[in-house]
DRENMARLUM-631990 format. One record per residue (C-alpha): residue number from 1; x, y, z. Coordinates in steps of 0.5 Angstrom, whole numbers. Example, Ala and Ser with C-alpha at 12.3 -4.5 7.8 and 13.67 -1.06 7.14 Angstrom:
2
<k 1; c1 25; c2 -9; c3 16>;
<k 2; c1 27; c2 -2; c3 14>;
END
This chain:
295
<k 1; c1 -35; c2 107; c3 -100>;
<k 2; c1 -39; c2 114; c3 -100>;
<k 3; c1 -46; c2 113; c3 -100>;
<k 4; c1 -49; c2 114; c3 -106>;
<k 5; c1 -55; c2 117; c3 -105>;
<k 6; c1 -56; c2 124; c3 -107>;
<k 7; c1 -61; c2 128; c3 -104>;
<k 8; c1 -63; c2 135; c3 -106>;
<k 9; c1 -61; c2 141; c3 -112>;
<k 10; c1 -55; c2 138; c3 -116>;
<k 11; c1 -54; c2 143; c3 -122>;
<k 12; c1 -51; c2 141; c3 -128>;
<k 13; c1 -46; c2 146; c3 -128>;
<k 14; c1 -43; c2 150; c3 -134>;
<k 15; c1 -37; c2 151; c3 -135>;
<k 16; c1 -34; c2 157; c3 -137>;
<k 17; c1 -28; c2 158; c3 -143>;
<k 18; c1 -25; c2 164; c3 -145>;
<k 19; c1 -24; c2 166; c3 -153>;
<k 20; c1 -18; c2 162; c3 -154>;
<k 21; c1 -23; c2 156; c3 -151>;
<k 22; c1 -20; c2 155; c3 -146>;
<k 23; c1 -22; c2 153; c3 -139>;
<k 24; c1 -24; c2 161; c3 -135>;
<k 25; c1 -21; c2 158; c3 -128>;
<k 26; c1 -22; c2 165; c3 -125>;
<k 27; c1 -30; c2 164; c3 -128>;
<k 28; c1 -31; c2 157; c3 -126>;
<k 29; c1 -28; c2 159; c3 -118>;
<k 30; c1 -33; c2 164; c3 -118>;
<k 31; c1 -39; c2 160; c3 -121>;
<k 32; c1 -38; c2 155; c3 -116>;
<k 33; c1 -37; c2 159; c3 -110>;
<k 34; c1 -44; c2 162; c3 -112>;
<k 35; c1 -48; c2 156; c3 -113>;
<k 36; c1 -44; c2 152; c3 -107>;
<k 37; c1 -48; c2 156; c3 -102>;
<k 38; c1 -55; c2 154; c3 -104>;
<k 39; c1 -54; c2 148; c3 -107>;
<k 40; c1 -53; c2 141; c3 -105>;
<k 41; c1 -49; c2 138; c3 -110>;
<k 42; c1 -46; c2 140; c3 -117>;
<k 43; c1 -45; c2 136; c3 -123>;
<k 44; c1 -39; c2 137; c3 -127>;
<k 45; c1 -37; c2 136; c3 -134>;
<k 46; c1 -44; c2 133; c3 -137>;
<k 47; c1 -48; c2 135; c3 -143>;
<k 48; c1 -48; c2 143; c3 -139>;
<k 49; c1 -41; c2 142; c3 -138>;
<k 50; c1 -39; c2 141; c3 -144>;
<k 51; c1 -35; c2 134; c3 -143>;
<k 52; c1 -36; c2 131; c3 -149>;
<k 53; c1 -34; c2 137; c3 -152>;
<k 54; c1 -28; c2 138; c3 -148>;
<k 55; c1 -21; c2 135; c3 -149>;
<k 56; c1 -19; c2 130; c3 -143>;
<k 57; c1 -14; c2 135; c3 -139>;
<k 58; c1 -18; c2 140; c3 -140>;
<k 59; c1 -24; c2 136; c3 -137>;
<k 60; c1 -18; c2 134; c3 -131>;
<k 61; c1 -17; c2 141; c3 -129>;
<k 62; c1 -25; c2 142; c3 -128>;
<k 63; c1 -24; c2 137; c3 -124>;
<k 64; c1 -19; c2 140; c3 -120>;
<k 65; c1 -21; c2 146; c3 -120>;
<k 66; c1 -27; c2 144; c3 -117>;
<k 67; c1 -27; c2 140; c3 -111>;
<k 68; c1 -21; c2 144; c3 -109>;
<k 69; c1 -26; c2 149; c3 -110>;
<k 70; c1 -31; c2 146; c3 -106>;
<k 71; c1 -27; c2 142; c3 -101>;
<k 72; c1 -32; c2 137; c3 -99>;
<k 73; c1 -37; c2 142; c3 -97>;
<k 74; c1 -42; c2 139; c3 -102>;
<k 75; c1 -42; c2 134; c3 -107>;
<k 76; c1 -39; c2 133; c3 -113>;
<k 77; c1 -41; c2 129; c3 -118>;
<k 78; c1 -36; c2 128; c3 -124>;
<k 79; c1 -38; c2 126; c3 -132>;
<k 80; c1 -34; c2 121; c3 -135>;
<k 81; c1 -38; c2 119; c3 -141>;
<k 82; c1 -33; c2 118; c3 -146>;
<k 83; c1 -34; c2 115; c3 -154>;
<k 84; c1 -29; c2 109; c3 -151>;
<k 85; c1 -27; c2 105; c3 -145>;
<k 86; c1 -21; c2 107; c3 -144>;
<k 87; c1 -22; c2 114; c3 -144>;
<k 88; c1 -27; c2 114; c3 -139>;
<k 89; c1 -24; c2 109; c3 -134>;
<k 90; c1 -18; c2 115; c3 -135>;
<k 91; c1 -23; c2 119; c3 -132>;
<k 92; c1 -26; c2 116; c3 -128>;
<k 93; c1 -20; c2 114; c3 -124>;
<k 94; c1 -17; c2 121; c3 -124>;
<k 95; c1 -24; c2 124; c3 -121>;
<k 96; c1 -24; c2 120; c3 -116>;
<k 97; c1 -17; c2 122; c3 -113>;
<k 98; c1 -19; c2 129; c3 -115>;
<k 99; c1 -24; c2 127; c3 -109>;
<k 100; c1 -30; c2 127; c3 -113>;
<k 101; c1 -36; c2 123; c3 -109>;
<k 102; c1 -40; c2 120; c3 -115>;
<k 103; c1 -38; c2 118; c3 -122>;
<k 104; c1 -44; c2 119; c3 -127>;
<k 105; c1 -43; c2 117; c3 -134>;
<k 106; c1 -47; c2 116; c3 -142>;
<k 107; c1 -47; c2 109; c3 -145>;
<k 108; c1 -41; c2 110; c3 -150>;
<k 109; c1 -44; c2 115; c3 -156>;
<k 110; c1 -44; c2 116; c3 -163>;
<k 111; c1 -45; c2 109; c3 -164>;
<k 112; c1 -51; c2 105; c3 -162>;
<k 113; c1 -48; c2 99; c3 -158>;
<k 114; c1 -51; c2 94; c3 -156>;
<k 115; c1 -52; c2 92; c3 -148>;
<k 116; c1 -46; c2 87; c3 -148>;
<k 117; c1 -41; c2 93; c3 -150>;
<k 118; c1 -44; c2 98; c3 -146>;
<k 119; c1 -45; c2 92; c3 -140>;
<k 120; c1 -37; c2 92; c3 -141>;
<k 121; c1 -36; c2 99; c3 -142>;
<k 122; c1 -39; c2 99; c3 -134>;
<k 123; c1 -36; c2 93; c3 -131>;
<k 124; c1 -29; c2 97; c3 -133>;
<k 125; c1 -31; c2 103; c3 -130>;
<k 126; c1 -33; c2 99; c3 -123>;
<k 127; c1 -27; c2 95; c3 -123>;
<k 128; c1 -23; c2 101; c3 -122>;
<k 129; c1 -26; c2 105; c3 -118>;
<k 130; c1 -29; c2 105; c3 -110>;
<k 131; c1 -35; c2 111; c3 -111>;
<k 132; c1 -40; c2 109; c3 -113>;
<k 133; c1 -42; c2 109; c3 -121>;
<k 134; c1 -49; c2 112; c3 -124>;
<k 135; c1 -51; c2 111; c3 -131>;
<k 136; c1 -54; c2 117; c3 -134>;
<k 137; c1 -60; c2 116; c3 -139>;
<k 138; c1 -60; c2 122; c3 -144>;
<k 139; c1 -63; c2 118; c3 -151>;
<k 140; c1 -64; c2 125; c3 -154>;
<k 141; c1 -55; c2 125; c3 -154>;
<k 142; c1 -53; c2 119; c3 -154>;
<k 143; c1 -56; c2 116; c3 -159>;
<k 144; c1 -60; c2 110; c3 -156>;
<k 145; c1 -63; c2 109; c3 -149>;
<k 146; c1 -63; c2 105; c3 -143>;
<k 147; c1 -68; c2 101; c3 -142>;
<k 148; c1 -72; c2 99; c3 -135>;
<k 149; c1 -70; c2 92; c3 -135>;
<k 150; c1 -62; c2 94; c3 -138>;
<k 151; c1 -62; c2 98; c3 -132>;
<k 152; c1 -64; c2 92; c3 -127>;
<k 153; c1 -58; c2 89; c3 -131>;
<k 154; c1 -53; c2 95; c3 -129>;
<k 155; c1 -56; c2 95; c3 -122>;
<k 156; c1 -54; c2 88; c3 -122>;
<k 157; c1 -46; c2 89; c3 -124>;
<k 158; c1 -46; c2 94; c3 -118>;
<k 159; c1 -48; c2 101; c3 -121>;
<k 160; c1 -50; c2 105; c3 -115>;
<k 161; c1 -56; c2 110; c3 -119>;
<k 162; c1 -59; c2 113; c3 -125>;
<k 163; c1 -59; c2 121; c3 -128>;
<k 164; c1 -65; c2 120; c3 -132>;
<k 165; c1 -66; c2 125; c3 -136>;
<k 166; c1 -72; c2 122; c3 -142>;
<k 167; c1 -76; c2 127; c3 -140>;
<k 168; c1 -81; c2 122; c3 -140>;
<k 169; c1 -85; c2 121; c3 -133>;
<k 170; c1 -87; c2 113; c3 -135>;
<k 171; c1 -79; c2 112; c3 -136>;
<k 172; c1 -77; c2 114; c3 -130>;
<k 173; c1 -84; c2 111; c3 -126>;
<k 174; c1 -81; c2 104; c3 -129>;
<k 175; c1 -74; c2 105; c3 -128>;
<k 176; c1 -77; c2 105; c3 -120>;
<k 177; c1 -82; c2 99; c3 -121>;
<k 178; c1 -77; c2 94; c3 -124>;
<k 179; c1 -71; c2 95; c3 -122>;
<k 180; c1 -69; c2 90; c3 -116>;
<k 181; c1 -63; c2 93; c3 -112>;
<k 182; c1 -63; c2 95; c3 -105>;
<k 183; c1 -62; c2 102; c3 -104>;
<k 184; c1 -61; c2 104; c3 -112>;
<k 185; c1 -62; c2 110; c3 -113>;
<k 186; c1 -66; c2 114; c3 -118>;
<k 187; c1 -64; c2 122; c3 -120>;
<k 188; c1 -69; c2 126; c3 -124>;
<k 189; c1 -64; c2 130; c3 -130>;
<k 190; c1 -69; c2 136; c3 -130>;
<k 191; c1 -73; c2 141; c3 -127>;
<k 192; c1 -78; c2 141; c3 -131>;
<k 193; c1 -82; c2 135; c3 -127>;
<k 194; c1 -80; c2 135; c3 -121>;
<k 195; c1 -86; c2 136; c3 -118>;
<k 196; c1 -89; c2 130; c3 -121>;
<k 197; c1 -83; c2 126; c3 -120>;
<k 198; c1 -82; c2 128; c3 -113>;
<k 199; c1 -89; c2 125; c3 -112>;
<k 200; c1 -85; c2 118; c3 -114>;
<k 201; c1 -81; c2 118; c3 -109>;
<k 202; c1 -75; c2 123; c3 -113>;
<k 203; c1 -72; c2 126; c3 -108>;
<k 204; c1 -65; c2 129; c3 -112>;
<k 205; c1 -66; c2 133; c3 -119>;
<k 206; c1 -61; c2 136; c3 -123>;
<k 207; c1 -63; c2 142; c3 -126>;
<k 208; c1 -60; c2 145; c3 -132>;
<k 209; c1 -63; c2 152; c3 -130>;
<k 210; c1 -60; c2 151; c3 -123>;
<k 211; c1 -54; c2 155; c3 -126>;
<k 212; c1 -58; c2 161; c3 -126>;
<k 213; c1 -63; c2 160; c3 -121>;
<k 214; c1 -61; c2 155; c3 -115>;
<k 215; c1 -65; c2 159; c3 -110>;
<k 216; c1 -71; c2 158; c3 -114>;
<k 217; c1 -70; c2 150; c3 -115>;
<k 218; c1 -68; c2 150; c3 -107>;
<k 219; c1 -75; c2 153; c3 -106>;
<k 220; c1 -77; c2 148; c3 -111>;
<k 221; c1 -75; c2 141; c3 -109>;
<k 222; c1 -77; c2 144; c3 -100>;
<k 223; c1 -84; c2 145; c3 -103>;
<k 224; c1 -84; c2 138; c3 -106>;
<k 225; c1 -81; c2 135; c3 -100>;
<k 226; c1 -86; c2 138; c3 -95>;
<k 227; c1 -92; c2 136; c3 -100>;
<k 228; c1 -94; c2 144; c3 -100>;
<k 229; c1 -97; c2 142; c3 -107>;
<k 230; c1 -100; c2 148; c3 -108>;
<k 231; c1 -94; c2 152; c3 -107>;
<k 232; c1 -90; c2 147; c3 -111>;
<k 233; c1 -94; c2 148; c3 -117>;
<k 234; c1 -93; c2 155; c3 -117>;
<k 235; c1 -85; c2 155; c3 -117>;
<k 236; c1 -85; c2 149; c3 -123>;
<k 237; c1 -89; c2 153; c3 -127>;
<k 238; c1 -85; c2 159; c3 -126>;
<k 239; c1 -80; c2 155; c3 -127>;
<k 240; c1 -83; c2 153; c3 -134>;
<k 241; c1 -84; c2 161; c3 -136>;
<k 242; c1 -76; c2 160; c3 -135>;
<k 243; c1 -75; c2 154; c3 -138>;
<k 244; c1 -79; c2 158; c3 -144>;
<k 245; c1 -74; c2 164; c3 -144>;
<k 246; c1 -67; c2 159; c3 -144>;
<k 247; c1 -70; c2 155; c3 -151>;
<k 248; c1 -72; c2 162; c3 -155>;
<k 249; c1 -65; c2 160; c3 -158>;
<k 250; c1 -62; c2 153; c3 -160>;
<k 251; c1 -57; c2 152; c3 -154>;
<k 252; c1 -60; c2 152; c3 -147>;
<k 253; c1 -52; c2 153; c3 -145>;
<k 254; c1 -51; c2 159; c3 -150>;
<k 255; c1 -57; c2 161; c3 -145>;
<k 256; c1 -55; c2 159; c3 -139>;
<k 257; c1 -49; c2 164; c3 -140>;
<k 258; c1 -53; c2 169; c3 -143>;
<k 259; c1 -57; c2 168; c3 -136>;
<k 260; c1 -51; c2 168; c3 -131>;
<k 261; c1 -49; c2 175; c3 -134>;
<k 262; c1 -56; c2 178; c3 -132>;
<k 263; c1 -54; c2 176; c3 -126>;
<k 264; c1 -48; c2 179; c3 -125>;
<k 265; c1 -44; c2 173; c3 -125>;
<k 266; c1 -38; c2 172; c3 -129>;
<k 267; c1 -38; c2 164; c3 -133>;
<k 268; c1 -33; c2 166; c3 -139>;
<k 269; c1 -37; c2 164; c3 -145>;
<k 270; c1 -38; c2 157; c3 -148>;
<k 271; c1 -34; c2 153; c3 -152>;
<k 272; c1 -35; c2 154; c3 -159>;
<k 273; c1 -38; c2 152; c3 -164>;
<k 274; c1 -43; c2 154; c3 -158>;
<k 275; c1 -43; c2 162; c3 -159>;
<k 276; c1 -45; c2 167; c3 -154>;
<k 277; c1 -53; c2 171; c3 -154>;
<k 278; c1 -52; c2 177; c3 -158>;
<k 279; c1 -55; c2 184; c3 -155>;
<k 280; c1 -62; c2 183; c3 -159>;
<k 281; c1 -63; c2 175; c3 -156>;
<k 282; c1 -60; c2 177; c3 -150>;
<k 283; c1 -65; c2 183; c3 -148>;
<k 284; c1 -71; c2 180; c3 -151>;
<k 285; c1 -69; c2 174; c3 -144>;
<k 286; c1 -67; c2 179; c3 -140>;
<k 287; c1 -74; c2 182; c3 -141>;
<k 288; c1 -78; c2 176; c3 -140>;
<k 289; c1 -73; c2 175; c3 -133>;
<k 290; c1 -75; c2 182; c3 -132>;
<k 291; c1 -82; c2 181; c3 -132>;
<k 292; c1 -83; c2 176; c3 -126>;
<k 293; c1 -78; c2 180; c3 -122>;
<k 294; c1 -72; c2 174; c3 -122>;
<k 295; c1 -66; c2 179; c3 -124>;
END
């Protein structure tokens, strides 16, 4: 079995589409290629990647796209979360023959299940694949959250980590104090307290801004690593500045587009009913980024 810690810079990569609302491979192949010399991993097909939003094959084809794209080089962490059991373990098989390294997944949305079915709703995922599995915690998508002493439970059954993405730093603090499990592994899902979380032990984030900025997360996640507090301070609050100029609208994805194409990269647009940053917003971003010499 792989090793199921992660370590490092893992973005939450977008994916691009064209008009049609069809995956870009030509977009997604330059998205990856940019983000992979920087990055130590990438995370597919989760709540920036649109996965929910996606029909099954065409979440197979980023997949596929992807790890022949990264060719074992870094990892690549596939979303399979799925509104029902079956859907998920489809995925979740595929991934791992595609060659993913982690698998990750939200309890079953939309409903509010109860721990029994979401328990089960793992324990299907684990029988049928080797890699190791990790529960994604984001209350604010699913519906309802996991609790510290339901992931103990989770840890029990064989779940290899958590991606936690409360935004809550006491979660995150008693999801570390009560669960049991050797070697669990604990992954913040945001670059917006890596600082803090960093100082619990945290040692992989996945931040959504590592889209556009990987380099700024790299620089990130080294000063924290290394206890240089003084310039690690520095960098999360120029994060924060960013994280500021991606919620001036109502989607961070529309903004993580809008962002790459300041850059200069190519990542096709989102998929409806997501719509592009008109000419107005896209300015009004571009002189923020401007204005701390980023783009």
């Amino acid at each position: 079995m792989a090793n199921s810690k992660l370590v490092g810079v893992i973005p939450p990569m977008v994916t691009p589409f064209d008009e049609d609302g069809e995956v870009d491979s030509g977009a997604l192949v330059e998205l990856v290629s940019f983000l992979m010399k920087h990055v130590n991993g990438l995370f597919i097909c989760g709540t920036y990647g649109s996965g929910p939003m996606m029909e099954t094959y065409d979440r197979k084809k980023v997949v596929e796209t992807v790890t022949k794209t990264v060719k074992s080089k870094i990892n690549v962490i596939v979303h399979v979360g799925a509104t029902n059991t079956r859907t998920a373990v489809e995925l979740a098989k595929h991934a791992e023959e595609a060659g993913a390294t982690h698998l990750a997944s939200v309890p079953p949305y939309y409903y509010n299940h109860n721990e029994e079915e979401v328990k089960l709703y793992f324990e299907k995922i684990l029988k049928e694949v080797k890699i190791p599995v990790y529960v994604y915690n984001n209350p604010k998508t699913v519906g309802y959250a996991v609790s510290p002493d339901f992931l103990n439970k989770l840890a029990d059954i064989g779940l290899s980590g958590v991606k936690d993405s409360s935004f809550d730093i006491m979660v995150l603090n008693d999801f570390i104090r009560k669960v049991k499990k050797e070697n669990f592994d604990f992954v913040l899902g945001t670059e917006a307290m890596f600082l803090p979380a960093s100082v619990l032990g945290i040692k992989a984030f996945i931040p959504g801004l590592g889209n556009v900025f990987p380099e700024l997360m790299l620089d990130l996640y080294n000063a924290c690593i290394t206890a240089r507090y003084d310039d690690a301070l520095e960098l999360q609050n120029k994060i924060l500045y960013l994280r500021d100029s991606m919620h001036m609208v109502g989607s961070n994805i529309a903004s993580v587009h809008a962002m790459l194409k300041l850059r200069n990269i190519n990542a096709g647009i989102p998929k409806r009913p997501y719509l592009p940053l008109d000419e107005g917003m896209l300015k009004k971003i571009s002189d923020r980024l401007k204005a701390i010499n980023v783009i």
